[in-house]
Backbone as a ProteinNet text record, in pm:
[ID]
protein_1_A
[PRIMARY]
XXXXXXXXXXXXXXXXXXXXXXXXXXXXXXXXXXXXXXXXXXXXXXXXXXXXXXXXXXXXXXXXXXXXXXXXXXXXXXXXXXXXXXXXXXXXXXXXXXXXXXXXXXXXXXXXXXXXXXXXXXXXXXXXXXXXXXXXXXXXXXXXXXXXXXXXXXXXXXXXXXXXXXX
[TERTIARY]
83.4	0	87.8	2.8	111	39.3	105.2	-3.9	-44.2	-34.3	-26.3	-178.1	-229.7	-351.8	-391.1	-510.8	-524.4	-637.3	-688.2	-843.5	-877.9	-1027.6	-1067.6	-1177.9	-1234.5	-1349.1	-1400.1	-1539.6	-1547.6	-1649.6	-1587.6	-1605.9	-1697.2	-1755.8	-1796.6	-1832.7	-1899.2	-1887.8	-1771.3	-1734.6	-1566.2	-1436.2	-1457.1	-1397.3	-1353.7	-1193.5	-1248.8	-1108.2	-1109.6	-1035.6	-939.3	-783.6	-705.5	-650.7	-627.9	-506.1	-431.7	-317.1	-182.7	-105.7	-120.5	-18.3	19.7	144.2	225.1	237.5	170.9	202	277.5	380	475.4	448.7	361	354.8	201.8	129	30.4	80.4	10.9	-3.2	-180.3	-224	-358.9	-394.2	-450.6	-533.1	-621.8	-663.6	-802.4	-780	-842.9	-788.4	-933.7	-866.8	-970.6	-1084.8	-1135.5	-1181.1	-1129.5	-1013.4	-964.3	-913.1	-874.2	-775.5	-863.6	-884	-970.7	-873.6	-864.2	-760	-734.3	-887.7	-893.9	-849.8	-886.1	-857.3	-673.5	-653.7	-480.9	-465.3	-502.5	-426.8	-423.1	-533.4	-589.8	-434.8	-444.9	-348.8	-180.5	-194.5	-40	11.7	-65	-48.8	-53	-167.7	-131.8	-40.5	-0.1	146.1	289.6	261.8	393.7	396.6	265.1	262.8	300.3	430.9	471.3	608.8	667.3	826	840.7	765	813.5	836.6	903.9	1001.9	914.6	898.8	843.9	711.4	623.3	515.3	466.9	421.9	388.5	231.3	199.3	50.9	55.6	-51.2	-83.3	-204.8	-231	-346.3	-333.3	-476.1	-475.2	-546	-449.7	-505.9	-562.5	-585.6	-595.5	-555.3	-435.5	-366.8	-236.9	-214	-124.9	-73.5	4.1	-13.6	63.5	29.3	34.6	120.9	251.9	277	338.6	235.4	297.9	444.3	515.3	623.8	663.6	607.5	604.9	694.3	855.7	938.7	951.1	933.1	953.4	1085.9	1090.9	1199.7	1191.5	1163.2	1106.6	984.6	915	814.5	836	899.8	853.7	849.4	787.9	718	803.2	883.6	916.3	789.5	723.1	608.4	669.4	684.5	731	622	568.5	478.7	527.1	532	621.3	468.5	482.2	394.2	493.7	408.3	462.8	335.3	367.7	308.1	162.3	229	98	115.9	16.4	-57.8	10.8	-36	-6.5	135.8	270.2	386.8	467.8	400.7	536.6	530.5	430.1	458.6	573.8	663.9	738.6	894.1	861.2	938.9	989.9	1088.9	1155.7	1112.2	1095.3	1063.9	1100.5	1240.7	1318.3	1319.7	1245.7	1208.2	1108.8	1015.4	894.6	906.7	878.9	869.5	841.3	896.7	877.1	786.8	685.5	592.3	530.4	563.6	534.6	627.5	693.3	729	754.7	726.9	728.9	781.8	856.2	851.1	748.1	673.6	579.9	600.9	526.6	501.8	426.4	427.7	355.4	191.4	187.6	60.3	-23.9	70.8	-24.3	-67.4	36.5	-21.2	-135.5	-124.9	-264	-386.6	-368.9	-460.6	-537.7	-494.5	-536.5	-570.1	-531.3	-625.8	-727.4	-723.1	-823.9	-959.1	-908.9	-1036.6	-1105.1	-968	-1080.3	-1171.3	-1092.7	-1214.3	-1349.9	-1327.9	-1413.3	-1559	-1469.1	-1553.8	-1660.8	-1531.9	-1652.1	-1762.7	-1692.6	-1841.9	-1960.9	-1889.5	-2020.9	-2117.4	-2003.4	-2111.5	-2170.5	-2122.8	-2155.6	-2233.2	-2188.3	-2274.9	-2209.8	-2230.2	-2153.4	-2247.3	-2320	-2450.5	-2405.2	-2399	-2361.3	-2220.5	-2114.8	-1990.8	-1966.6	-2045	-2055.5	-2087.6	-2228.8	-2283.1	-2237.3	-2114	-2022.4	-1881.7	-1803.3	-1721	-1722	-1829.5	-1863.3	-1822	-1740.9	-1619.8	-1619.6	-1556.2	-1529.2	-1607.4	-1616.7	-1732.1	-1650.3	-1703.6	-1607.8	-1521	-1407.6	-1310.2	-1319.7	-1412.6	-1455.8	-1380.4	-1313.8	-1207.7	-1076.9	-1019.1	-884.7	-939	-1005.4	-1033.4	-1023.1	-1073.3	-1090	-964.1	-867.7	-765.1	-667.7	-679.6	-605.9	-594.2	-773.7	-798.4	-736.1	-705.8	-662.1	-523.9	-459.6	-368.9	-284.1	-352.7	-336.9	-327.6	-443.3	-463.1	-401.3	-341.6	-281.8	-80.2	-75.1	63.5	95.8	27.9	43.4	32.8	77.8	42.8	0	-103.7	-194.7	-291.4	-213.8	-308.8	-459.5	-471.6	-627	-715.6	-806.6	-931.6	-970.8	-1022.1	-1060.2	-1232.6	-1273.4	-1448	-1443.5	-1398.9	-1424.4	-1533.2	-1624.9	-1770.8	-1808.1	-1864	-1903.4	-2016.6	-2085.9	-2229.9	-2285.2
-118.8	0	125	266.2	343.8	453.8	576.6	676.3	784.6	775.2	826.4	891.6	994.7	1037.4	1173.9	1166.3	1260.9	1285.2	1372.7	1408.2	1534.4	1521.6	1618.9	1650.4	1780.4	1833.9	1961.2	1935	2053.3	2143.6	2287.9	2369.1	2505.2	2499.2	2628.6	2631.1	2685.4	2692.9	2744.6	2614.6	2682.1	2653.7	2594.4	2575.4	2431.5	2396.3	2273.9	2273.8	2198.4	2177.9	2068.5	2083.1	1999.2	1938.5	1853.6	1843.5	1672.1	1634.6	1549.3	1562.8	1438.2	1390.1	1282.3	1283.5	1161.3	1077.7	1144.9	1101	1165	1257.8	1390.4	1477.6	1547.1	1697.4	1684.1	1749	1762.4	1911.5	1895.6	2039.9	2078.6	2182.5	2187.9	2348.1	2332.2	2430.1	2471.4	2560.6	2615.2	2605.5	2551.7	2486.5	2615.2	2690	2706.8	2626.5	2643	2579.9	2628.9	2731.9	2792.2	2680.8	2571.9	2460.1	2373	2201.1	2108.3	2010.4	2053.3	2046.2	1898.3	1830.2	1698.3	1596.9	1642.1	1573.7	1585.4	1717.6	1689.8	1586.1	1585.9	1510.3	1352.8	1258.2	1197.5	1151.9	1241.7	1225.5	1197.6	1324.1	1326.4	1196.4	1158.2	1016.3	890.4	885.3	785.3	795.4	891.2	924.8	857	822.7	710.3	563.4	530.4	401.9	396.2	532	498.3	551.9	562.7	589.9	683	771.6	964	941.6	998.5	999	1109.3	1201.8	1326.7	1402.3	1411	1447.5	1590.3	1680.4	1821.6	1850.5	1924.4	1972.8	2077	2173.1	2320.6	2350.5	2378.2	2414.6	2547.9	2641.1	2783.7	2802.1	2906.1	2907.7	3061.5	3129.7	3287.7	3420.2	3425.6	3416.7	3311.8	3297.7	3177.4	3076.4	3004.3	2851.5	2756.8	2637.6	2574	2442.4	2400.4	2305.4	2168.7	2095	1967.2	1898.9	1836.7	1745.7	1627.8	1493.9	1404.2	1346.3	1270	1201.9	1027	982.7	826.2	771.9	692.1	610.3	465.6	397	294.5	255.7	176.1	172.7	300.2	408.7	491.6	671.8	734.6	862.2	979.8	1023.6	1166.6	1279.7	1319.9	1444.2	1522.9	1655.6	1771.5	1929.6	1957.1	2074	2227.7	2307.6	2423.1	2513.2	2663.7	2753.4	2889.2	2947.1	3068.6	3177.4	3285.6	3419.7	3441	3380.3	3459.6	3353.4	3268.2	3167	3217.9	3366.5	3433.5	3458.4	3450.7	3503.8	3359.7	3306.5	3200.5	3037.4	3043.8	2957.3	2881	2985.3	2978.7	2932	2945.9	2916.8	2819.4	2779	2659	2638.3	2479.9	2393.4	2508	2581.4	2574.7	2757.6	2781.6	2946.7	2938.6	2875.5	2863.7	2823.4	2830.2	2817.9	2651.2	2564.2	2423	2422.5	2396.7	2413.9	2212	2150.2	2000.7	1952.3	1770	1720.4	1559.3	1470.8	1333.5	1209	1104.8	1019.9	881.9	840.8	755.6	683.4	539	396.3	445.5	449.5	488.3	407.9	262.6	235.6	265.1	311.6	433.9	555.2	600.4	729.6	685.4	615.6	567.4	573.1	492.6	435.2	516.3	613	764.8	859.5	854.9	957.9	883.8	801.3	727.8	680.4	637.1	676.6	814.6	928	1058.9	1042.1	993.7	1093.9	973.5	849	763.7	862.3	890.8	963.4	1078.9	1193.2	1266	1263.9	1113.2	1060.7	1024.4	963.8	909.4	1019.7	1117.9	1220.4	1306.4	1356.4	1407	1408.5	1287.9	1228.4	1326.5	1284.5	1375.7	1524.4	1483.7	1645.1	1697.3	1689.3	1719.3	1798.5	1735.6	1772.6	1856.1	1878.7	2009.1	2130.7	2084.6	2218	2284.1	2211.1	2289.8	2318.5	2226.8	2274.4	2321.2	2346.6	2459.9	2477.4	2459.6	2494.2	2352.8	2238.7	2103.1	1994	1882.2	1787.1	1690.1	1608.4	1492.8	1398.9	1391.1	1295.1	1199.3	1106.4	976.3	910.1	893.9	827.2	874.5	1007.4	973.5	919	930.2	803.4	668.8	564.6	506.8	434.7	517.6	493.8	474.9	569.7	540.2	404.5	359.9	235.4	114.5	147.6	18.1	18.3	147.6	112.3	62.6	75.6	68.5	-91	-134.5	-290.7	-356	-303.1	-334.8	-408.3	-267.2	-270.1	-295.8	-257.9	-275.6	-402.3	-429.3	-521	-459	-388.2	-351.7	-464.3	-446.7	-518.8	-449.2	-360.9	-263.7	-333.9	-322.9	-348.8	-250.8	-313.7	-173.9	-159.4	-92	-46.6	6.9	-7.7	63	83.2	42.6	54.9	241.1	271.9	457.5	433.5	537.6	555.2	576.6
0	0	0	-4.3	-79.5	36.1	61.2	132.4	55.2	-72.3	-177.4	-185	-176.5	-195.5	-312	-387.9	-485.8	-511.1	-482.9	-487.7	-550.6	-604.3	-688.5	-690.3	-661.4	-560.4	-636.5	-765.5	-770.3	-697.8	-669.5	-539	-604.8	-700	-768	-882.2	-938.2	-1085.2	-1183.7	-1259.5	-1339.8	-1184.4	-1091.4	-1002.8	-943.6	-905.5	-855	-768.8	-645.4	-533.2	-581.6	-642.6	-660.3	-522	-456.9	-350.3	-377.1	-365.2	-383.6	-230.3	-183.9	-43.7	-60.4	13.9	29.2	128.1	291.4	387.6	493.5	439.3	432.3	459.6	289.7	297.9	132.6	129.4	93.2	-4.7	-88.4	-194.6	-212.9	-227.7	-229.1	-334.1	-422	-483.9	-581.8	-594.1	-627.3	-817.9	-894.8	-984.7	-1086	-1206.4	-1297.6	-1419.5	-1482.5	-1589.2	-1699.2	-1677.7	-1804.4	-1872.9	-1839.1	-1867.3	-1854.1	-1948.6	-1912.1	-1805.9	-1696.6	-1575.3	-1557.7	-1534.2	-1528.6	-1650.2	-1744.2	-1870.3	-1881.7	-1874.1	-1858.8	-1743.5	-1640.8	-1558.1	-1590.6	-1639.2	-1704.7	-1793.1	-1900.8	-2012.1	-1954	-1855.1	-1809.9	-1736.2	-1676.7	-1609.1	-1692.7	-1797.4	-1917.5	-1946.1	-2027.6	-2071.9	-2026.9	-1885.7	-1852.3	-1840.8	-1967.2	-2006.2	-2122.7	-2163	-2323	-2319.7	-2420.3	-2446.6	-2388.5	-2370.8	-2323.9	-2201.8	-2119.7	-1941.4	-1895	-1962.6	-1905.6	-1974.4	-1862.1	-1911.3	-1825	-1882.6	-1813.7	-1859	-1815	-1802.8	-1695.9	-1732.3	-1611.6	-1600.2	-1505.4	-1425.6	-1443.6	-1501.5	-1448.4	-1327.9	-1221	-1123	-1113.8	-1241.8	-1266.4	-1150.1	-1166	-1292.1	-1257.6	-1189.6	-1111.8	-1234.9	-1273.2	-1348.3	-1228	-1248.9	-1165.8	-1248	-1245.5	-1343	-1291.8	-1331.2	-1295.5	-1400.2	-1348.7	-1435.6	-1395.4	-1454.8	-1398.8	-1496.3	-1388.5	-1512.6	-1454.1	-1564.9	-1542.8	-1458.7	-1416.4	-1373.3	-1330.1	-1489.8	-1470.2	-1408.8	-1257.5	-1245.7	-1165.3	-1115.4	-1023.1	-1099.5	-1066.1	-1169.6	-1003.2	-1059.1	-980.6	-1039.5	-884.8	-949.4	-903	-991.2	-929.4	-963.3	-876.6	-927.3	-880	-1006.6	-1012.6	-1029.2	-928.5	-938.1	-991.5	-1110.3	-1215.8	-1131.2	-1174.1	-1083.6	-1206.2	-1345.1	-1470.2	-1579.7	-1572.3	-1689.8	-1776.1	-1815.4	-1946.7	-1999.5	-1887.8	-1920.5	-1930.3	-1850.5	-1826.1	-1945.8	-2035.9	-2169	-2179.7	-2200.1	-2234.5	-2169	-2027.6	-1917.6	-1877.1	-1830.9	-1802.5	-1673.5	-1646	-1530.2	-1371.3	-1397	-1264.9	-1275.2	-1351.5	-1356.9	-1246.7	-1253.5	-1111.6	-974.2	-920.6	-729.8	-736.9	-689.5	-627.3	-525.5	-528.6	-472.5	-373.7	-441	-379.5	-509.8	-438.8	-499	-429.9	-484.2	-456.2	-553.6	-489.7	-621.7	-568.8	-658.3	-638.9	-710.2	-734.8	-774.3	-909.3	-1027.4	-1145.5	-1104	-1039.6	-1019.6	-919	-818.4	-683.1	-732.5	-835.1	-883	-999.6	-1063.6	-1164.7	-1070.2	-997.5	-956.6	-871.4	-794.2	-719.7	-800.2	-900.8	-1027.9	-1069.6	-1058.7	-1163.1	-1050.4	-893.6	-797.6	-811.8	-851.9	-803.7	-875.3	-999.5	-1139.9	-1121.7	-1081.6	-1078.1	-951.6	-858.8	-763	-804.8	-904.8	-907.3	-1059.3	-1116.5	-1204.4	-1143	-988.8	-883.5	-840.9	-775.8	-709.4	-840.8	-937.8	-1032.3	-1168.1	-1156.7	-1351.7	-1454.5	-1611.2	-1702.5	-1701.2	-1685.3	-1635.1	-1569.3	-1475.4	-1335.2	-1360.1	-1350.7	-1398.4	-1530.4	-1597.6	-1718.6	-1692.2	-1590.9	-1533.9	-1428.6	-1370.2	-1258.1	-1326.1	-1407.3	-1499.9	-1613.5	-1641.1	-1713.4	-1896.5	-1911.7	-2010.9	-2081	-2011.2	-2059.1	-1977.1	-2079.9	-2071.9	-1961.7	-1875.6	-1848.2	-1937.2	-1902.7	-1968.8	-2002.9	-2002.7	-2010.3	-2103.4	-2177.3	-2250.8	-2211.1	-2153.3	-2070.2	-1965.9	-1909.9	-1782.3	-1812.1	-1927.1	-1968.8	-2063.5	-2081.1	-2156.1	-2046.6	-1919.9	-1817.6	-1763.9	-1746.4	-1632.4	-1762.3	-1885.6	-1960.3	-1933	-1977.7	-1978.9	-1803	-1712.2	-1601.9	-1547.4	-1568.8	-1588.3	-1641.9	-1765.7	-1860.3	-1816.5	-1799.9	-1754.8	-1584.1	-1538.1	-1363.6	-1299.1	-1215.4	-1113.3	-957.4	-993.2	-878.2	-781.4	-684	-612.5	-537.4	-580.1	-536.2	-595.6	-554.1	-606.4	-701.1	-820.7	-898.1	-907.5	-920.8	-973.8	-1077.1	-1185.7	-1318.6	-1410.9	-1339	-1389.5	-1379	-1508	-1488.2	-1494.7	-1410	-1398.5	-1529.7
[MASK]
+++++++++++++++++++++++++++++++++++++++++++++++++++++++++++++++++++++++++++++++++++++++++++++++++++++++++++++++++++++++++++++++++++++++++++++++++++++++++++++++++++++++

């Protein structure tokens, strides 16, 4: 077992409560809909079931960006999440231009598998209705979710129990 935790809470309309712990030290924040936030995360985490080491994705936190960089190392994924002052300036910016804000190295299948409960969660509490009309902007992910839980099964030797059934 891992103490690995990742949850996803939306808090508003166009709003949603990111937070990532290790057991350690916890990261937590207020996530926009400027970005389809969930769907990156989704992707970024598939992503280390293939050749690429390093996978990035950002959260707007308006005006804040919020950037995750997750690099392979075999079965274990170093997360490192870097906070920039302006979505709008920092594009262009290198990893170590931003503030280190949380960072962990995890099991690639603790971290699957904790993204892939949240989003399972807030299909439960939410429905794809539900989750449109509070995120506003983008539809639920239902195929990066879905591409996740394969490739997850796929490649892992998880001993969790899974529920991959969507409402």
């Amino acid at each position: 077992m891992t103490d690995l935790e990742f949850s996803w809470e939306l808090s508003g309309s166009g709003w949603a409560i990111c937070r990532i712990a290790d057991g350690t030290s916890e990261h937590k924040n207020f996530v926009s809909y400027c970005t389809n936030a969930l769907a990156d995360v989704l992707h970024g985490v598939a992503g280390l079931y293939g050749p690429t080491t390093v996978h990035r994705f950002s959260f707007d936190l308006e005006p804040d960006e919020l950037r995750w960089v997750l690099r392979s190392q075999g079965p274990n994924v170093n997360i490192s999440i870097y906070r920039f002052p302006d979505m709008s300036a920092s594009f262009d910016a290198n990893d170590a231009d931003g503030t280190l804000v949380w960072s962990s190295r995890q099991d690639r299948s603790a971290l699957s598998h904790a993204v892939m409960e949240a989003a399972h969660s807030i299909l439960r509490i939410h429905g794809e209705e539900g989750y449109r009309a509070k995120w506003v902007q983008h539809p639920f992910p239902v195929a990066a979710l879905q591409d996740l839980c394969r490739l997850h099964l796929r490649d892992d030797e998880c001993v969790i129990q899974h529920d991959l059934s969507l409402p």
